[in-house]
C-alpha positions in Angstrom: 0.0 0.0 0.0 0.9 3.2 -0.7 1.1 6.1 2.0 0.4 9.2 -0.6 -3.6 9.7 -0.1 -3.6 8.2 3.6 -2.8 12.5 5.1 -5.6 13.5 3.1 -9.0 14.3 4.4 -12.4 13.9 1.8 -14.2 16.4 3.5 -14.4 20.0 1.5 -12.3 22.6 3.1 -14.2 25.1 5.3 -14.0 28.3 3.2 -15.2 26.4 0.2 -18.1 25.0 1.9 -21.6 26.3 1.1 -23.7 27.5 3.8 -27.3 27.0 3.5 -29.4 30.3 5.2 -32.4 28.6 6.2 -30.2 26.7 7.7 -28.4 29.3 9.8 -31.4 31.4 10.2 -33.4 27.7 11.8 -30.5 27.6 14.2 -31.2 30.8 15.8 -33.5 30.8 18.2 -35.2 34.0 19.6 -37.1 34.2 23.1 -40.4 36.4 22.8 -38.9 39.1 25.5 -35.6 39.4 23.2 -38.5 40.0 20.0 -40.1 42.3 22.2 -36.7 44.4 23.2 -35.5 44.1 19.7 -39.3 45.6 18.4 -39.2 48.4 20.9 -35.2 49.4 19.8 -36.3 49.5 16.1 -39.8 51.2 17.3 -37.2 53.9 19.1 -35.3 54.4 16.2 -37.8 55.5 14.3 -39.5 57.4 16.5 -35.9 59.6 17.9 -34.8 59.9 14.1 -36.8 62.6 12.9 -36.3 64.2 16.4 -32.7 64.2 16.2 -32.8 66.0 12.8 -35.2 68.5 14.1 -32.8 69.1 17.3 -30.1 69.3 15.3 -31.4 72.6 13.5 -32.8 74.1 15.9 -29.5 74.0 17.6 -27.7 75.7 14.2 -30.7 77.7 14.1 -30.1 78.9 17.4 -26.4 79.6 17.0 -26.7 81.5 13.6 -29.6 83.7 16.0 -26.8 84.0 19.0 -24.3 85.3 16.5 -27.0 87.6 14.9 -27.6 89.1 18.7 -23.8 89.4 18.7 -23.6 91.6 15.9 -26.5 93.8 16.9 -25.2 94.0 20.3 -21.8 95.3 18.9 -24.0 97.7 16.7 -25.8 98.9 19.8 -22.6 99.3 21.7 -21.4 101.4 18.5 -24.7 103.4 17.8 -24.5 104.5 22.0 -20.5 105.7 21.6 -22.0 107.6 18.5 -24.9 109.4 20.7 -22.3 110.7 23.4 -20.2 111.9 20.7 -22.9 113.7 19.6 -23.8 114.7 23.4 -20.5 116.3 23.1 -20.8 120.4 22.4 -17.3 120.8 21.2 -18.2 117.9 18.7 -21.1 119.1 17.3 -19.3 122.7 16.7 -16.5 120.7 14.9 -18.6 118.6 12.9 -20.9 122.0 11.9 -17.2 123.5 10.8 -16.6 120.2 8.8 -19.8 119.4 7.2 -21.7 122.1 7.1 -18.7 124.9 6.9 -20.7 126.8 9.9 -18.4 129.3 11.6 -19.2 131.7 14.5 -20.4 135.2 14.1 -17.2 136.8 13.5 -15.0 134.4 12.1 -13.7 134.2 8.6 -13.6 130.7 6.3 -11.1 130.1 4.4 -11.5 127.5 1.1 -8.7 126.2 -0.2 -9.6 124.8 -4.1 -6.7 123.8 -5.4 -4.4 122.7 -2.5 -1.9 120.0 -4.8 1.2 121.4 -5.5 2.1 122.5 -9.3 4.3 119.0 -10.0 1.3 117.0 -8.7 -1.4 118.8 -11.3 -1.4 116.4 -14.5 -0.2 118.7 -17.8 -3.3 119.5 -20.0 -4.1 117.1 -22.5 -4.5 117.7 -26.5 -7.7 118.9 -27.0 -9.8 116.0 -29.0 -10.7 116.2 -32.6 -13.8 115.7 -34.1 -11.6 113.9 -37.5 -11.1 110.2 -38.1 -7.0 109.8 -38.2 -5.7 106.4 -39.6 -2.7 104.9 -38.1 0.6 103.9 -39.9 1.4 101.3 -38.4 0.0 97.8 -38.0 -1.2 97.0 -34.6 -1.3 93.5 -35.1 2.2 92.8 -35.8 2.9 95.1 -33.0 1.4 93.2 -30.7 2.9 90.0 -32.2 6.4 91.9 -31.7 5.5 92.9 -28.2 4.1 89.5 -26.8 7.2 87.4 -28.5 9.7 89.7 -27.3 8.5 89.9 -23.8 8.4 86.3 -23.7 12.1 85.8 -25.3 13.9 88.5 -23.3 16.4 87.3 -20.6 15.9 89.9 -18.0 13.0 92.4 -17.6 13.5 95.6 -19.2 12.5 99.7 -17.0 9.9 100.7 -19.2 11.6 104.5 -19.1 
């Protein structure tokens, strides 16, 4: 006899054996207070879903409303600095000099128009003419010129 076969088993190897469902599913048994316990969790579940959801925004709800109290809060807090500004006599006289150029009986204004200096004042420009004039050169190949030799130069040229 030989002793080649005699190591080997004839039963199918576990992860290649089929398992039958109805089989499994027979094999577990359930009491009637784990069916009850198991109804009530899914019963639960669908009754605190839509809750959750609905807690949820009202939560962001109520934090977008806190933050919009914040900002009107600050607003307040800015709007009550403004009034005692404007309690302020010495304030309201400057702002009726600013605004309004009000001066007291006796005083003279001054207006300044043209404050800049004369380097600062742009020169006066051509004065534009009601003709048609035709260029000489070709703007097309100008801008060909100018893109190509902006992309081929080594170092950036001053434009002065």
């Amino acid at each position: 006899m030989t002793t080649e076969g005699a190591g080997r088993s004839t039963a199918p190897a576990p992860s290649s054996r089929r398992v039958d469902v109805r089989d499994w599913v027979g094999g577990v048994r359930l009491s009637a207070f784990t069916g009850i316990m198991l109804g009530l969790v899914v019963l639960a579940a669908f009754v605190l879903v839509p809750s959750v959801g609905t807690y949820l925004d009202q939560r962001n709800q109520i934090a977008a409303l806190e933050r919009s109290v914040q900002v009107t809060k600050e607003e307040v807090v800015a709007l009550e600095a403004e009034r005692e500004r404007w309690a302020d006599p010495a304030y309201i006289t400057s702002q009726a000099r600013e605004r309004l150029y009000y001066v007291r009986p006796g005083e003279v204004v001054y207006l300044v128009d043209d404050d800049l200096p004369d380097s600062a004042i742009p020169p006066e420009q051509a004065a534009v003419s009601d003709e048609v004039q035709e260029t000489r050169n070709d703007w097309m190949s100008q801008l060909l010129r100018s893109v190509t030799g902006a992309g081929l130069a080594q170092t950036a040229s001053s434009g002065d």
